[in-house]
N, C-alpha and C positions, 0 to 999 in steps of 0.2 A: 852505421856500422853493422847495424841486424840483418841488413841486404846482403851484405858480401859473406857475414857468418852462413845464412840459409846458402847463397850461392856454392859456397865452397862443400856446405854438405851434400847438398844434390849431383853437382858435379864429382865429387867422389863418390857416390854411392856406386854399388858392383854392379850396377842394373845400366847405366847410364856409362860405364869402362866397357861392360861387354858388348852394348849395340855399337860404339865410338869403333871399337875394333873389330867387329863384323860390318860395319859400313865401311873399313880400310879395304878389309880383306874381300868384300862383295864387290868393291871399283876394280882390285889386281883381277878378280877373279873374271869379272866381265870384261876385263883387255883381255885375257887369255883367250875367253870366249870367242871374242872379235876377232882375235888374228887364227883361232882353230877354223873358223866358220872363212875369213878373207882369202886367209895362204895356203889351208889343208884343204879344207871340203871343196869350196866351191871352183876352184878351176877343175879339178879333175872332173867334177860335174857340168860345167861347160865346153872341157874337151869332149866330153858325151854329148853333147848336144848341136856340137857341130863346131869348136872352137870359137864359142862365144863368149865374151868378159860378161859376169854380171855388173857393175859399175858401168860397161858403154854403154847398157840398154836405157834408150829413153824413146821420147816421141817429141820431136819438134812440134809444140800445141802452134808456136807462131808461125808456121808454113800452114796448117790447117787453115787459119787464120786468116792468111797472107791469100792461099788461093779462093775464099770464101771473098774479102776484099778486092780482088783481082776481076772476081767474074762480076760486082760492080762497077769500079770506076778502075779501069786501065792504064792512070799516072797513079796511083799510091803506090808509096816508099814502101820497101819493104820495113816491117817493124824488126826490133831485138829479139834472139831465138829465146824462147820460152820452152822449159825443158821437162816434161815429165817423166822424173827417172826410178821407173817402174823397177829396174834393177837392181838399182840401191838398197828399194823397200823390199825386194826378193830376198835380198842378205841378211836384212833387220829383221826380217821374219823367223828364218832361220835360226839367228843369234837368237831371239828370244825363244823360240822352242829349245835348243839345247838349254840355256840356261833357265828356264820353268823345269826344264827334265831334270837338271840338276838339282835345286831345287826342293824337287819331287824328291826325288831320292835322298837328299840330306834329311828332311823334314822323316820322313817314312825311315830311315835308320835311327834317329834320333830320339822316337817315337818307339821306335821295337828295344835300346837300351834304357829309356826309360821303364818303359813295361818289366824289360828284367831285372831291374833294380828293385821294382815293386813287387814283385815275387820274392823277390829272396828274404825282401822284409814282412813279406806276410806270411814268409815259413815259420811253422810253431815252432819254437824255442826248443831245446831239448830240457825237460824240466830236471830240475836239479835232484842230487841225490837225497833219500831222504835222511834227516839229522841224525847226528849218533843217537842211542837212545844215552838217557841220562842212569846215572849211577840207581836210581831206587826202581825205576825200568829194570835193569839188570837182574838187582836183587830178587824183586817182583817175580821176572821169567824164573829166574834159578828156583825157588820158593815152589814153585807154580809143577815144575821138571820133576823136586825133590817129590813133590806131595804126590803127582801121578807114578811115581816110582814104589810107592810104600801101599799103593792100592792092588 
């Protein structure tokens, strides 16, 4: 029973709530990424480039392959295409620079409201007023007012 007592406190602690919900929100956050980087950036970037998909870029490795085997023995099958798709990782590339840039920038605002939180607590205090004086105080000054008046 002492397992599930520890478990339930650690599992509710705020430390262990808030990463659970920044690992929700960092998945949503990296699909946005992936379809800003899929359907917004990069075709318009391949229509510059000549109306090229990044996704069709690849390199048939088993045609390299196939003509290296060919100019040995002249009856081999051809083999299954084997595809290295250099465009794909063009897009992952991408995705991960925007989202390091984001990132960057969460980390770096988060950091500069910190910093101003810490200012405002390291402003000195305005000190308080100081106390009334007490009744024999009063007296005292009065006493003190009469006696330079009679000199």
């Amino acid at each position: 029973m002492g397992f599930l007592k520890e478990f339930k406190a650690f599992a509710l602690k705020g430390n262990v709530m808030d990463m659970a919900v920044g690992v929700i929100i960092g998945g949503a956050f990296g699909k946005i990424v992936t379809s800003l980087v899929n359907d917004i950036l990069m075709p318009p970037i391949g229509m510059l480039l000549g109306n090229v998909n990044f996704k069709d870029l690849k390199v048939n490795l088993a045609a390299l392959k196939d003509a290296a085997v060919s100019v040995v023995s002249e009856g081999a099958a051809p083999s299954e295409p084997v595809y290295w798709n250099y465009g794909a990782f063009i897009q992952q590339v991408v995705d991960f620079t925007i989202l390091a840039l984001c990132v960057f920038l969460l980390v770096k605002f988060m950091t500069k409201l910190s910093n101003l939180k810490k200012k405002e607590e390291e402003k000195p205090a305005i000190p308080p007023a100081p106390p009334a004086p007490s009744k024999e105080e009063v007296l005292l000054t009065e006493i003190r007012d009469l006696l330079k008046e009679k000199k």
